[in-house]
C-alpha positions in Angstrom: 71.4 103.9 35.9 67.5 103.2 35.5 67.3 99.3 36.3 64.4 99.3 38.4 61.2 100.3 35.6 59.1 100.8 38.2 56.6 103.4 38.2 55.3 105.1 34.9 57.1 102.9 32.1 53.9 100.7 30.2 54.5 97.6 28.3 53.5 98.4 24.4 52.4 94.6 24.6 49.0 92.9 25.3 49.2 89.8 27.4 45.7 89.2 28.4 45.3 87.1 25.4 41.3 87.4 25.7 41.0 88.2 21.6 42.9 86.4 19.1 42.2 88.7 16.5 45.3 90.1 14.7 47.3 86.9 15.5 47.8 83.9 13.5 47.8 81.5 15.9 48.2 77.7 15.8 46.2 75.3 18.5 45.3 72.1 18.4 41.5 70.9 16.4 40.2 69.7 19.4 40.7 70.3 22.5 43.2 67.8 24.2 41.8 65.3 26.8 43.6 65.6 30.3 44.5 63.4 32.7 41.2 62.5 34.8 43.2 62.2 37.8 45.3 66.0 37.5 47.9 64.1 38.8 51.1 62.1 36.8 50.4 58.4 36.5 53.3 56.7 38.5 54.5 58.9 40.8 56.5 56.8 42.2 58.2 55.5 39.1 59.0 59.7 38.7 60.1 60.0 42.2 62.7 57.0 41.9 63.8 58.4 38.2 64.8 61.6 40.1 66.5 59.7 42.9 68.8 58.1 40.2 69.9 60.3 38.4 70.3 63.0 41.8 72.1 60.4 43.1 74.7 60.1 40.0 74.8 63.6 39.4 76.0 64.3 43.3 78.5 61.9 43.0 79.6 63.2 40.0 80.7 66.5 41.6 85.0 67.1 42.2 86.2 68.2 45.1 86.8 71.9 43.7 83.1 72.0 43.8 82.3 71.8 39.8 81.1 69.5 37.6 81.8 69.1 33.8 81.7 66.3 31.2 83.1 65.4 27.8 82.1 67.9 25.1 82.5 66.6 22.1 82.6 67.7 17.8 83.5 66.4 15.1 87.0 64.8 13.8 87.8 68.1 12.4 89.7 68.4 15.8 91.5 65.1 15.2 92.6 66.3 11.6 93.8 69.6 12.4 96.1 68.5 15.8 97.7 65.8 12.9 97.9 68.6 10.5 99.8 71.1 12.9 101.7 67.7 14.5 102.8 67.5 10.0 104.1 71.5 10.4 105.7 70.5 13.8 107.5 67.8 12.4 105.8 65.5 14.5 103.4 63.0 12.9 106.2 59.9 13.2 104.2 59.5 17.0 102.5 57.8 19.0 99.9 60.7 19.7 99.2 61.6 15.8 98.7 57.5 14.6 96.6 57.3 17.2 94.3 60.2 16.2 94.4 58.9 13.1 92.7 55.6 14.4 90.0 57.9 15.8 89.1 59.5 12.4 89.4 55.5 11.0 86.2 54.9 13.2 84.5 57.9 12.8 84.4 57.2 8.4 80.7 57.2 7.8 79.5 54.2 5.1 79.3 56.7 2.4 83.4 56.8 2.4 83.7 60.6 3.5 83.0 62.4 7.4 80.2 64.5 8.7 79.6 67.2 10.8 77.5 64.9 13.1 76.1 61.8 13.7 73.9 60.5 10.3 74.7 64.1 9.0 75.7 64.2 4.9 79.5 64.5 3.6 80.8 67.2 4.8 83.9 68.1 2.2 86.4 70.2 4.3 86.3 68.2 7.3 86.4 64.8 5.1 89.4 66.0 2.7 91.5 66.9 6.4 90.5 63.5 7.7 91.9 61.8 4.7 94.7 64.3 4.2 95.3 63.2 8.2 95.5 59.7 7.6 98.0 59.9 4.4 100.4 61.7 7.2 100.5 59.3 9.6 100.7 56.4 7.1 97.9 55.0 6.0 98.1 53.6 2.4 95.6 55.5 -0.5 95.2 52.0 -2.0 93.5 50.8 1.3 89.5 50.1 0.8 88.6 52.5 3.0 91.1 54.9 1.3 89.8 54.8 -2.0 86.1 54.8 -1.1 86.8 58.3 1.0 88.5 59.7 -2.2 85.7 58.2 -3.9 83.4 60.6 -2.0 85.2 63.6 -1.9 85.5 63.7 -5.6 81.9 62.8 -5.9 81.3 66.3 -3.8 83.2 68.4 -5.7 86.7 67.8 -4.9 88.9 69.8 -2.6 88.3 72.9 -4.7 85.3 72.9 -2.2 86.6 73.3 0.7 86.0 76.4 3.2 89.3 79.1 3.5 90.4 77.7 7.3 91.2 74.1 5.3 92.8 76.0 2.8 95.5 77.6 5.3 96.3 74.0 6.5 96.6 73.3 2.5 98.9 76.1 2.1 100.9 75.3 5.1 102.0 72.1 4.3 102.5 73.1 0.3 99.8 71.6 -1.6 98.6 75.0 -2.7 100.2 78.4 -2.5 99.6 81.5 -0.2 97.9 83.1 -3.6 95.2 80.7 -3.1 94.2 81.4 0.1 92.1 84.1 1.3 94.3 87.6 2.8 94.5 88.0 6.3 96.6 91.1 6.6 98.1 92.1 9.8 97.1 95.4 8.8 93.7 94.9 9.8 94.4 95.5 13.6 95.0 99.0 13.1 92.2 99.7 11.7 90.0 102.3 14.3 87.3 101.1 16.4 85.1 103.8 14.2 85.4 102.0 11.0 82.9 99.9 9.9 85.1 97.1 9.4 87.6 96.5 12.4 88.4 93.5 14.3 86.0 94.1 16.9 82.9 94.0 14.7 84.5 90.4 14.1 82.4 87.7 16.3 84.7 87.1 19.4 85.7 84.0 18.2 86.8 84.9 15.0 89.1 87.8 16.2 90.8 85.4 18.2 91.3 83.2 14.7 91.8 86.0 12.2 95.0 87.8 14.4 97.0 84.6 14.6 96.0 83.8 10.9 97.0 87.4 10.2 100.3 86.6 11.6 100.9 83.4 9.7 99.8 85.5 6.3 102.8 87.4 7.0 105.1 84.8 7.5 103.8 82.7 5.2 104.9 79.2 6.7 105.4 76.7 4.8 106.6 72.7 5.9 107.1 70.8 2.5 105.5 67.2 2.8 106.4 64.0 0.9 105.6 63.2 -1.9 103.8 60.3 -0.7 101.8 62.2 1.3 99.9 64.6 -0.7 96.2 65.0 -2.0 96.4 66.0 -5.5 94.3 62.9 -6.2 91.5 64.8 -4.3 91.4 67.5 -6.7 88.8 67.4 -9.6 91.8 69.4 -12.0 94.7 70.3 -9.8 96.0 72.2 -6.7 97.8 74.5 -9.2 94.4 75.6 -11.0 92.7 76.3 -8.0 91.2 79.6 -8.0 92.8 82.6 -6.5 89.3 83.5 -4.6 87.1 82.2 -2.7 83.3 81.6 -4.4 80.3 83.5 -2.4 80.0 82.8 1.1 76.6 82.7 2.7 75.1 83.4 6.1 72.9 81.7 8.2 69.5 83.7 6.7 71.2 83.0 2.7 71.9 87.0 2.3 72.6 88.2 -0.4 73.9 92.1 -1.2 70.1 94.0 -1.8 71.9 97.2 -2.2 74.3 98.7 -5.0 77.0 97.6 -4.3 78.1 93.7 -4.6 79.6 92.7 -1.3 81.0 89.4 -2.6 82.8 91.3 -6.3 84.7 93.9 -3.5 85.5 92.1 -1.0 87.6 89.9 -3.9 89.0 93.0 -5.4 90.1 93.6 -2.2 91.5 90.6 -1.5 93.6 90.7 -4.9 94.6 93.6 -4.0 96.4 92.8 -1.2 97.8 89.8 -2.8 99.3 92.6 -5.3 101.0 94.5 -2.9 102.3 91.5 -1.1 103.6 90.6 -4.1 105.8 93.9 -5.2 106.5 94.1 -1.4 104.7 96.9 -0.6 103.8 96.8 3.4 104.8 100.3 4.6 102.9 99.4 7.6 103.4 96.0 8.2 106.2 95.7 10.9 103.9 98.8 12.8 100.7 95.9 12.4 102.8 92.7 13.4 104.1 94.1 16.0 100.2 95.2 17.5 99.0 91.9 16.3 101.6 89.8 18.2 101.0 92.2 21.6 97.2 91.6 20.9 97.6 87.8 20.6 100.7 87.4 23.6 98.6 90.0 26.2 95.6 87.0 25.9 97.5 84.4 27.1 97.4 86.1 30.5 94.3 84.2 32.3 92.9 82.1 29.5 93.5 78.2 28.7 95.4 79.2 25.7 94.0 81.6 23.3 90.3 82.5 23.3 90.1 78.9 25.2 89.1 77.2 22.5 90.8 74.8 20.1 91.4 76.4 16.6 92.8 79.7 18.3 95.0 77.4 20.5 96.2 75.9 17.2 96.6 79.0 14.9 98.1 80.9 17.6 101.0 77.9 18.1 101.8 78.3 14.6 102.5 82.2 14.5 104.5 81.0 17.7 106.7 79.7 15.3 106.7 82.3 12.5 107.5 84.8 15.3 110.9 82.5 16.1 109.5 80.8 18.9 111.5 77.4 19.3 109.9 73.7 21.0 111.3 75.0 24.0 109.8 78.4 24.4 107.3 78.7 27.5 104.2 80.6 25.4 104.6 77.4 22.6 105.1 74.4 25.8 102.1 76.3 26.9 99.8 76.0 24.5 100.9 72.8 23.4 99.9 71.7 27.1 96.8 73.1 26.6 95.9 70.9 23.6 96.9 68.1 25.8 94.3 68.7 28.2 92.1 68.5 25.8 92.5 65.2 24.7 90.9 61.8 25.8 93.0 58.9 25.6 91.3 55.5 25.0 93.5 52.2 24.5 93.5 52.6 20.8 92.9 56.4 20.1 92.9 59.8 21.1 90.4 62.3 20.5 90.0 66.2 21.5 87.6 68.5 22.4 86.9 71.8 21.2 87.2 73.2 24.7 86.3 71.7 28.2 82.4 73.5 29.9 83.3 73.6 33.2 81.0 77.2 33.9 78.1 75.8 31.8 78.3 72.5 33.1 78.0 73.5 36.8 75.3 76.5 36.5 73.2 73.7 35.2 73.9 70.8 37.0 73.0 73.3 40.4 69.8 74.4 38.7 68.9 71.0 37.6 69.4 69.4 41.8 67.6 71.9 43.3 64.9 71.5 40.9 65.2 67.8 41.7 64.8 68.6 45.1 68.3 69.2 46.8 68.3 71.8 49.2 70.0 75.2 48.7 72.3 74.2 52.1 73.3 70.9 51.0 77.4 70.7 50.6 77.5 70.0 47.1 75.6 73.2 46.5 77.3 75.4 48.6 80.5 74.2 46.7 79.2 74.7 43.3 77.8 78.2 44.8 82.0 78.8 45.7 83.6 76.9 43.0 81.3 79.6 40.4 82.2 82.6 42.4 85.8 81.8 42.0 85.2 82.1 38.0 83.9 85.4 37.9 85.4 88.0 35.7 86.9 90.9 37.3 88.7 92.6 34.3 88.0 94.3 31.4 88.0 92.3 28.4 87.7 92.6 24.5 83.9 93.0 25.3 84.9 96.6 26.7 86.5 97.7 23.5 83.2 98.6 22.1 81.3 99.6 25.5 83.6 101.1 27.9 81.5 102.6 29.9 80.2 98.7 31.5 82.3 97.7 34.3 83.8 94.3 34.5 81.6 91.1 35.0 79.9 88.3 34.5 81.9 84.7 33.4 82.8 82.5 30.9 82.5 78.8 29.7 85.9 77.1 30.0 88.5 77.1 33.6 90.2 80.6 32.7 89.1 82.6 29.6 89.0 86.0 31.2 88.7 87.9 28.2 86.3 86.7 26.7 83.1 86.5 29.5 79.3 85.6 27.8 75.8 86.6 28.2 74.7 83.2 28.2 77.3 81.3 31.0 76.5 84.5 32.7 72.2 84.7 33.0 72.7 80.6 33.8 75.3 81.4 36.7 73.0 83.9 38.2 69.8 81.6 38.0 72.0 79.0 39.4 73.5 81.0 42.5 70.1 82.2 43.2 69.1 78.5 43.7 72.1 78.4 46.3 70.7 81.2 48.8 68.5 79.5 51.5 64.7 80.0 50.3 63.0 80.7 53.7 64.6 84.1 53.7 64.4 85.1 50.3 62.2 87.9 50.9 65.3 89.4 53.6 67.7 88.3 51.5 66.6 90.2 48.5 65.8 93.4 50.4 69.3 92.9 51.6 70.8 92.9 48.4 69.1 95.6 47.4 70.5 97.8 49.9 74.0 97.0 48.9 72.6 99.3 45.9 70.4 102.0 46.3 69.8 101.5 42.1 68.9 97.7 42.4 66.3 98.6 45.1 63.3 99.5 42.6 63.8 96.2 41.1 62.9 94.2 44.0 59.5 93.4 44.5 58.3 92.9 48.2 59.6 94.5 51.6 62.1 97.0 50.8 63.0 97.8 54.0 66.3 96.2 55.5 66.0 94.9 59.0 68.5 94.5 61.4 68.1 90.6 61.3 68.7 90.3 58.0 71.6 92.2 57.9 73.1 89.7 59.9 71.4 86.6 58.0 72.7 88.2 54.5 76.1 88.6 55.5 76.9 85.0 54.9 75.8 84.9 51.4 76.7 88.6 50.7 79.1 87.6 48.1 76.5 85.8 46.2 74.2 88.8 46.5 77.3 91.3 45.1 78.1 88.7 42.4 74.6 88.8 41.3 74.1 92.5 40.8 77.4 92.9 39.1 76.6 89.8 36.9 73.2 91.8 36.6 74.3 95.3 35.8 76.7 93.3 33.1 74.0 91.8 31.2 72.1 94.8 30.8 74.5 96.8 30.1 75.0 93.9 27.0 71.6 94.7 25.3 72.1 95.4 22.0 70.1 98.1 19.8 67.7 95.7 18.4 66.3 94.4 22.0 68.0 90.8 21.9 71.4 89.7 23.0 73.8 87.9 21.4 76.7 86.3 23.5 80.1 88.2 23.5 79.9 91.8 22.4 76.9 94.7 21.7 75.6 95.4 18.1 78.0 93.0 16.7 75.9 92.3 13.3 77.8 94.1 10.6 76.6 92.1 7.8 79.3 92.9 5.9 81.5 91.3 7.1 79.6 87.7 6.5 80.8 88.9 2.7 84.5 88.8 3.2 86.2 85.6 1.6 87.4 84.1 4.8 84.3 84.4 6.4 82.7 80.8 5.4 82.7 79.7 8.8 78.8 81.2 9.3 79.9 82.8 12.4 81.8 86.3 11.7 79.5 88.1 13.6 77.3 87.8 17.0 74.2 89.2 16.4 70.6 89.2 18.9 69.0 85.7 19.2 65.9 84.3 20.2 67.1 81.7 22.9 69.5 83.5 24.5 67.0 86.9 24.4 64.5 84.9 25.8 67.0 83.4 28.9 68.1 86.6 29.6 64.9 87.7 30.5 64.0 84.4 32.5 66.7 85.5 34.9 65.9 89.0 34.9 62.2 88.0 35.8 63.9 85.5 38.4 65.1 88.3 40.8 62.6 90.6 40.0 62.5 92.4 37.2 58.8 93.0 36.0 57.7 93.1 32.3 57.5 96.6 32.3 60.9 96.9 32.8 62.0 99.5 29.8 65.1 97.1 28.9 62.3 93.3 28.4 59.7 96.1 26.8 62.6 95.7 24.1 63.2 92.3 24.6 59.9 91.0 24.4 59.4 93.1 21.0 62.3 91.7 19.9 61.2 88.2 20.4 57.7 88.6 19.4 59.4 89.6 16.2 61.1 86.5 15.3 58.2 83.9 16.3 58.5 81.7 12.6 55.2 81.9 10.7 54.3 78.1 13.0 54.8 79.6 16.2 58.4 78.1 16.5 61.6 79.7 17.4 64.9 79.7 15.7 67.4 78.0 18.0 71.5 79.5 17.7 73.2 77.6 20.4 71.2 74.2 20.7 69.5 72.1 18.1 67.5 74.1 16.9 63.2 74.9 16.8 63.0 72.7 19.8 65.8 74.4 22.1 64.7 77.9 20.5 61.0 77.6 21.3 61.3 76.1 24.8 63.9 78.2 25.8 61.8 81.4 24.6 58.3 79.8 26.2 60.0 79.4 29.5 61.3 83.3 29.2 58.3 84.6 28.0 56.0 82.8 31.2 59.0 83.9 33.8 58.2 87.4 33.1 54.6 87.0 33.1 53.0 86.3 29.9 50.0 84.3 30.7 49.5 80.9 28.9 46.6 82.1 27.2 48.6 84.4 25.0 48.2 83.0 21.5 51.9 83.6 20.6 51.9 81.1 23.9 49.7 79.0 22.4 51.2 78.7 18.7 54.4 77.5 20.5 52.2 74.6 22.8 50.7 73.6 19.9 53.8 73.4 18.0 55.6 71.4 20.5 52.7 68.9 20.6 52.4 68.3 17.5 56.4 67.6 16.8 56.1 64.7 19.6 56.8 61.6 18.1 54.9 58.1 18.7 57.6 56.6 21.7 56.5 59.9 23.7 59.9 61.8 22.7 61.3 64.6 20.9 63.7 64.7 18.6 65.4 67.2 16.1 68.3 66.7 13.3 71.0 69.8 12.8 69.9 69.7 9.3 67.0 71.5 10.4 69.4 74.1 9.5 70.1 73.5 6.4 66.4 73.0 5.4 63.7 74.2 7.9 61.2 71.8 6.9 63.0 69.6 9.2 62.5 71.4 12.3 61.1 69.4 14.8 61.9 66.1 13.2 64.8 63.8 13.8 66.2 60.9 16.2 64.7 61.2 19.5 67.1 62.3 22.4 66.7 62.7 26.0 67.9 66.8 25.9 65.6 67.5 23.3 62.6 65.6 25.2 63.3 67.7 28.5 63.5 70.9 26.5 60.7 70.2 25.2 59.0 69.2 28.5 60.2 72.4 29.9 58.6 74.1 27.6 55.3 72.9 28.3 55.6 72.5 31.5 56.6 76.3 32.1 52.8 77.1 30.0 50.7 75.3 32.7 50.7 72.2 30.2 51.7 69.6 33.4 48.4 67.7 33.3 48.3 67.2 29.6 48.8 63.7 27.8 52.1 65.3 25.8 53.4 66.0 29.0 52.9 62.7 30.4 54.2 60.7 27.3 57.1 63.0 27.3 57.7 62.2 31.0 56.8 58.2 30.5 59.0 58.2 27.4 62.1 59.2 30.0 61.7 57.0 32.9 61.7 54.0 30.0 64.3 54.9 28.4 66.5 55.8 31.7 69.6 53.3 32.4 70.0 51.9 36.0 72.7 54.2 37.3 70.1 57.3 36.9 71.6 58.0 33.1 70.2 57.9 29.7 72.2 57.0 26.2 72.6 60.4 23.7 74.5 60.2 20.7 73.2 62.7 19.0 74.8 66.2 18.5 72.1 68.7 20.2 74.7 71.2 21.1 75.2 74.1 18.3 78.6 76.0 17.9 78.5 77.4 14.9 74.9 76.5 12.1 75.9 74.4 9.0 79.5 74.4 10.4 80.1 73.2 13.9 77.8 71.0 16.4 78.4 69.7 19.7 77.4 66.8 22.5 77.6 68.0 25.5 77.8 64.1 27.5 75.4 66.2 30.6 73.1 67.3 28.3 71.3 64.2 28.7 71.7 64.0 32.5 70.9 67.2 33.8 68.0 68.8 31.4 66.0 65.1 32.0 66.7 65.6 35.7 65.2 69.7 35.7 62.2 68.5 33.6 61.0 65.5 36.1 62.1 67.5 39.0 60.0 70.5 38.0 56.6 68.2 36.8 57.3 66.6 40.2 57.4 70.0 41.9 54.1 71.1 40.1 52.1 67.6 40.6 52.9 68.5 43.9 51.9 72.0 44.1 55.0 73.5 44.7 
């Protein structure tokens, strides 16, 4: 295995940035004044803003050694527990009324529900919430009642909704299984060589689609009241909704360029089944239930229910039951706990998260106290450094289905989800435990690590050979050192065929399947990205990887390649231009493009120019929807440190954006070291599913004043 890319291998790219010509550049129209001094104004105003929040942060550590915080999405969570509490039998509790005072508070003045804060109607996740609140007895004549009904008709109606909310419709008999999009168990034995087989399906769909595929099957159904049914959200009727689902649409708008019309088979298809289903024709469906319900039952084993992650947890309780699995049984008591620990109790509601960030949470939190200055030896390090070793993945997992040549590695987001390790939680633990190896022997410490592995050698810069004293130094932090190169040789070996990376598997981007009709949750597959490209190569340039490295040649060309025509880049998992382009800035200068580089320099200018007049940056998830918005929105303390980082990380720290930015966070800090954030910055899946991650705002603040502290000092 060639990691090293030492030697002959040339980068195809020109850094020097000397000539502009060929490039289409942004800058600003004059050049912008700097601070006279080179240093920040108030210094010590900085210094006590890092204190603060240090201070918070340390105490905010458990006694495991991790940190993690609320992560939060929308009351589609709240709707669905009350829906599967209605097939359960279960909505006369305490538990489901008081969800249903959560979704109350969360009705937006317009009468319906968003995706996020100040976001538009959105219809699926308002007709649950109101569907929700008929269960667990509030009356349709209420105000509040009849102006969400109000809305939701005004949108279209409930024929609008996506094919997940249609299940839920089916499953508690307002519309039939004909209505709803096929999910045949039949799908898992299709081969891993056709084009369409569960493991081109994004990792978080599989673990959707085989529990779904289980209930299609079964075909559940739990008959309501008639009291509590939604016809009145229908424009015409539940009985006249269409068979199949309209067009759905990906994140880039495709549509079918080539003969064949993606969107007219994939229907055919799907009445198809419904026609053998229909004159019971399955001459493989006890062989596929029976594969489907191994599948689901074998990832239990080592994960906080299914996948980790809330709408598998759900799906996969209720083809619990379709399999004959009573209140009682230990996989059902199992997952129900694990919807438990999701929830957070208030005196007068309960709400859940999608899944808890424990991995994420710490990695950052690490990386953002030793940029604030705590040193690699300190006790709540050298827990964090443990707690994350504990989480690595030593198994194979679905990632392996598709690449089975990479040995196990790497980690994941939640506590347990060991099938189901990502690129991203991955590069951000490795940055992090190289932050917890003592720094004044990081040139023995790497050469060390390097001769745990002949392979890794050429891609350590500096002394190569291993003396006898650091042999003994290392062997205190060896496991860090073996956790890194496997961690390493994982997210190589992850690369896909275009250059980028995209979290769970390799080459998953079979367009295609974005056609089929229960795909119209934008995330069926995992393609490359910008931001988490870009982060991969940060922490390959972190422990020494140089640009001429064969595997960032591709990366870099992969990136260059998606700059946006200003110099911005997309952003996939944060919102959105602002988290892409910093992110990708801060890879590209790790590596060692200079700041002189116009692609550089569009992305500065960029960033500038989208500061707003209080010194801050902000950015709206409907940046998504319509990219004129990028940049533009309500400012938030993440999205100001992102886009300090970025700036910071292209030699911008003695630049008037810089100190604004940095002015704009010391005001707006609260006295116990925290800053207010509601805003959703956090993406799960574009135009579907955000996120607010309650650390965002602590810990990316605390890396961007501890790093232009660092730098005003010359570190």
């Amino acid at each position: 295995m060639d990691v090293g890319g030492q030697g002959d291998h040339r980068s195809r790219f020109e850094f020097s940035g000397a000539s502009r010509s060929g490039h289409d550049a942004a800058g600003p129209t004059k050049p912008e004044p700097e601070l006279k001094s080179g240093r920040f104004a108030g210094d010590d105003l900085l210094e006590q803003a890092i204190g603060r929040t240090r201070d918070y942060l340390l105490s905010q550590q458990h006694e495991q050694g991790y940190w993690v915080a609320e992560l939060e999405g929308d009351t589609i969570l709240e709707s669905e527990y009350i829906l599967l509490l209605a097939f359960l039998g279960k909505t006369d509790t305490e538990t489901a009324r008081l969800a249903g005072n959560y979704l109350r508070k969360h009705q937006t003045p317009g009468g319906g529900w968003a995706a996020y804060p100040g976001g538009p109607l959105e219809i699926s996740g308002s007709v649950k919430a109101y569907f929700a609140l008929k269960l667990v007895g509030h009356s349709p004549e209420a105000d509040y009642m009849i102006r969400a009904r109000d809305a939701i008709l005004a949108a279209g109606g409930a024929e609008k909704v996506n094919s997940f909310t249609r299940f839920y419709l089916a499953l508690l008999d307002i519309i039939s299984y004909e209505q709803v999009p096929a999910v045949p168990p039949e799908l898992i034995l299709l081969p891993n060589w056709s084009p369409i087989n569960i493991y081109e399906m994004s990792a978080w769909s599989r673990t959707i689609v085989i529990p779904l595929s289980i209930l299609w099957a079964h075909r559940p159904c739990h008959p309501i009241a008639d009291e509590h049914r939604i016809d009145e959200l229908f424009v015409n009727s539940p009985q006249e909704l269409p068979a199949s689902m309209g067009s759905s649409e990906t994140l880039d708008d495709m549509q079918s360029d080539t003969w064949l019309d993606w969107d007219k088979f994939f229907r055919r298809v799907d009445a198809g089944f419904k026609f053998l289903e229909r004159n019971r024709i399955k001459p493989l469906r006890k062989r596929a239930l029976k594969k489907a319900t191994a599948w689901m039952e074998e990832r239990f084993a080592g994960s906080d229910g299914l996948g980790a992650i809330f709408p598998p947890i759900v799906w996969s309780l209720i083809a619990l039951k379709c399999l004959g699995h009573d209140d009682e049984s230990p996989d059902v008591v199992r997952a129900m706990d694990e919807l438990d620990k999701l929830m957070i109790r208030d005196e007068d509601s309960i709400r859940l998260q999608p899944c808890k960030s424990p991995v994420w949470d710490t990695a950052l939190t690490t990386i953002a106290l030793r940029d604030a200055g705590v040193s690699a030896d300190h006790p709540a390090i050298q827990r964090s450094a443990q707690w994350l070793l504990s989480k690595e993945v030593r198994q194979a997992g679905d990632w392996q289905t598709l690449n089975s040549h990479l040995q196990p590695a790497g980690w994941f987001f939640e506590f347990n989800n060991q099938f189901y390790p990502d690129v991203d939680d991955t590069i951000m633990v490795i940055m992090a435990l190289r932050k917890t190896l003592p720094p004044e022997h990081e040139a023995e410490f790497y050469a060390a690590y390097s001769a745990f592995d002949g392979e890794m050698a050429a891609v350590i810069s500096g002394n190569k050979s291993l003396k006898s004293a650091a042999v003994s130094q290392v062997e205190s932090v060896r496991p860090v050192l073996e956790a890194i190169n496997r961690g390493t040789r994982w997210v190589l070996g992850m690369q896909n065929s275009d250059g980028g990376w995209g979290a769970f598997d390799v080459d998953n981007n079979r367009e295609i399947l974005t056609r089929v009709p229960f795909a119209d949750h934008n995330a069926m597959i995992d393609p490359s990205w910008p931001d988490i490209t870009a982060r991969v190569v940060e922490m390959l340039a972190q422990i020494g990887f140089s640009k001429e490295h064969p595997q960032i040649i591709r990366a870099l060309e992969y990136v260059f390649e998606h700059q946006e025509t200003d110099h911005c880049w997309f952003g996939r998992w944060g919102v959105n231009y602002i988290y892409g382009t910093w992110q990708t800035v801060v890879g590209l200068r790790e590596i060692g493009v200079p700041s002189h580089d116009p692609r550089i320099e569009g992305a500065v200018a960029w960033l500038k120019s989208t500061q707003q007049s209080c010194g801050g940056w902000g950015e709206t998830p409907q940046s998504y929807d319509d990219p004129s918005l990028r940049g533009q929105g309500e400012v938030t303390p993440s999205q100001t440190a992102w886009a300090l980082l970025g700036l910071l990380s292209a030699g911008e720290e003695n630049s008037v954006a810089v100190q604004r930015g940095i002015d704009y966070l010391i005001d707006t800090q609260l006295p116990d070291g925290t800053w207010d954030e509601s805003q959703f910055t956090g993406t799960g899946f574009p135009r579907v599913f955000y996120l607010r991650y309650h650390y965002y705002r602590l810990y990316f603040p605390l890396m961007a004043l501890g790093r232009a502290a660092a730098l005003r000092a010359g570190k």
